[in-house]
C-alpha positions in Angstrom: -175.6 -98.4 -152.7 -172.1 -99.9 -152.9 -171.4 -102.7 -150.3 -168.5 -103.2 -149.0 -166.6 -105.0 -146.1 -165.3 -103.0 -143.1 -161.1 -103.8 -143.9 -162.4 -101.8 -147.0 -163.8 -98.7 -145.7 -160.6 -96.9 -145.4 -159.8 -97.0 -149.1 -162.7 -94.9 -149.9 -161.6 -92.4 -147.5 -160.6 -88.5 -149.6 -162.9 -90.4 -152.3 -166.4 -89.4 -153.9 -168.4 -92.5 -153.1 -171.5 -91.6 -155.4 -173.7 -88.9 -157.0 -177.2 -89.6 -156.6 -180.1 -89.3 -159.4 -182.0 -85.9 -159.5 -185.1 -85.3 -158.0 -187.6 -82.2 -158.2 -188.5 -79.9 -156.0 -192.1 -79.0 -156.6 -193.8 -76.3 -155.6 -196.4 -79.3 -154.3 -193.5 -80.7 -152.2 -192.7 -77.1 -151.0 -196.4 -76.7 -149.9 -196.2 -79.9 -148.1 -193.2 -79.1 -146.2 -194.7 -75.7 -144.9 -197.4 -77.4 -143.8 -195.6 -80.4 -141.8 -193.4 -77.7 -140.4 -195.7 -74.5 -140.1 -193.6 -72.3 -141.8 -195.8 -70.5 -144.3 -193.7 -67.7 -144.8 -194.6 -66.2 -148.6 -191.1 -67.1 -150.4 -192.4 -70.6 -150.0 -195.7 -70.3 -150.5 -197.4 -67.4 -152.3 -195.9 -67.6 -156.0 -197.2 -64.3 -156.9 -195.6 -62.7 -154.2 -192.7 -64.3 -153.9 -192.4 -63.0 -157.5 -192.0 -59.5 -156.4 -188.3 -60.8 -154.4 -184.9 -61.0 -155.8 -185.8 -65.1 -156.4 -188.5 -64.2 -158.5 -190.3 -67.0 -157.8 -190.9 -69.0 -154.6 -188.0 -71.0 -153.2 -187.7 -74.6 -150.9 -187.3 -73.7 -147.3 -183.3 -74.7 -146.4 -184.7 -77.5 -143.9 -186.7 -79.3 -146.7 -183.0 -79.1 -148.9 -181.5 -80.5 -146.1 -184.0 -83.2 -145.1 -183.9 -84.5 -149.0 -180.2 -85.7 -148.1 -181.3 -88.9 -146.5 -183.1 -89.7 -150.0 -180.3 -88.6 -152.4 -178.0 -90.8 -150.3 -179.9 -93.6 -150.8 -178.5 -94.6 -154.1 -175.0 -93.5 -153.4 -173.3 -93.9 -150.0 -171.4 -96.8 -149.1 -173.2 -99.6 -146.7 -171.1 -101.8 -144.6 -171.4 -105.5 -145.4 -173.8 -107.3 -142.3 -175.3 -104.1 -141.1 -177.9 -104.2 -138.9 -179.0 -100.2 -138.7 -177.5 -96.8 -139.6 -178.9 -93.7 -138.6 -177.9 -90.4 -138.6 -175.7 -88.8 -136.1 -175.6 -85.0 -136.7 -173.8 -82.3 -138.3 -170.7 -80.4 -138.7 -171.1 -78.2 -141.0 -174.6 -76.8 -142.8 -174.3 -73.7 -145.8 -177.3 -72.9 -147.6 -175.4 -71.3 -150.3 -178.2 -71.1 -153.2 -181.6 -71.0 -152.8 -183.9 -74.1 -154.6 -186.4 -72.4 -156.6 -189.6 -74.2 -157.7 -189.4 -76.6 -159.5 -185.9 -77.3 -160.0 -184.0 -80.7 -159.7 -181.3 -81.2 -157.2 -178.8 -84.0 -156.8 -176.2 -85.2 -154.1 -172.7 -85.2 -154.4 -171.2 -87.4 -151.3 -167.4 -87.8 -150.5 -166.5 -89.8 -147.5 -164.3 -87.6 -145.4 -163.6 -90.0 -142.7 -164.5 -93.7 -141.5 -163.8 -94.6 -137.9 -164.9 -98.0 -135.5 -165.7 -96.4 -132.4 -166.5 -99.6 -130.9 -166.7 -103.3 -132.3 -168.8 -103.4 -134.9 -170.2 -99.3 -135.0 -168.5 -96.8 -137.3 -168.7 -93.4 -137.9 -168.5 -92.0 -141.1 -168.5 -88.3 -142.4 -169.4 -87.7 -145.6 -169.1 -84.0 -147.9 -172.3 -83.2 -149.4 -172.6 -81.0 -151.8 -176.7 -80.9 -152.9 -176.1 -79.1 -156.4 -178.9 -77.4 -158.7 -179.6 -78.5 -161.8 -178.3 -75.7 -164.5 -176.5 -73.5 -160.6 -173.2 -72.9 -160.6 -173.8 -72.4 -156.7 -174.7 -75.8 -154.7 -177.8 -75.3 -152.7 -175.9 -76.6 -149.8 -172.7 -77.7 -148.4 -172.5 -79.8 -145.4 -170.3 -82.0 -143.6 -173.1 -85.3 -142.2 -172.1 -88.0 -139.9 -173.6 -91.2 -140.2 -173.2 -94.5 -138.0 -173.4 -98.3 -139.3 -173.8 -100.7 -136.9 -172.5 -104.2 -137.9 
């Protein structure tokens, strides 16, 4: 993850800040997901079913796309020099646009839309996301995620 002071912040606004490594979506990790979450529902679960559906396989629920972001980011969105904590503040956006089939790899795409000190030392940022599919043309999502630094 880039570091970098907060008189800098604003020059990476518009920017992509980073595009993460890719990671697979198993069907093991899909399994584990319906489980924490108790959504079983066969597209997720039951391969030979789900083999009957236009997927034609079983897919990644949309919340276990979504919940990778925090890792993809990891790697690839900018951290404010002396931060103490970040977390994440919500949502403006969410599109599941493609589903994630078993087995294959995703990656983030993050732009920093915007960067703004709400009080001393805690900014907001919003950052594009685009989580793309390894051999899509379609991203699996699009969303717009807010972030906060605290420095």
């Amino acid at each position: 993850m880039p570091v970098i002071t907060p008189d800098q912040i604003r020059d990476y606004v518009g920017k992509e800040v980073g595009v993460s490594g890719w990671i697979e979506i198993s069907q093991e990790r899909i399994s584990q997901f319906a489980d924490v979450t108790e959504d079983h529902q066969f597209i997720h679960v039951d391969p030979e079913a789900a083999k009957a559906t236009p997927f034609g396989t079983t897919v990644a629920h949309g919340f276990l796309t979504l919940s990778m972001l925090s890792h993809l980011a990891r790697e690839t969105v900018l951290i404010l020099e002396g931060i103490k904590m970040g977390v994440n503040y919500g949502f403006e956006k969410v599109r599941f646009s493609t589903p994630v089939k078993s087995g294959k790899r995703i990656r983030g795409r993050f732009s920093l839309m915007s960067a703004e000190q709400r009080v001393p030392g805690q900014w907001s940022l919003k950052y594009a996301v685009k989580v793309e599919i390894e051999g899509e043309v379609k991203p699996a999502l699009v969303a717009e995620w807010l972030t906060m630094q605290m420095v």
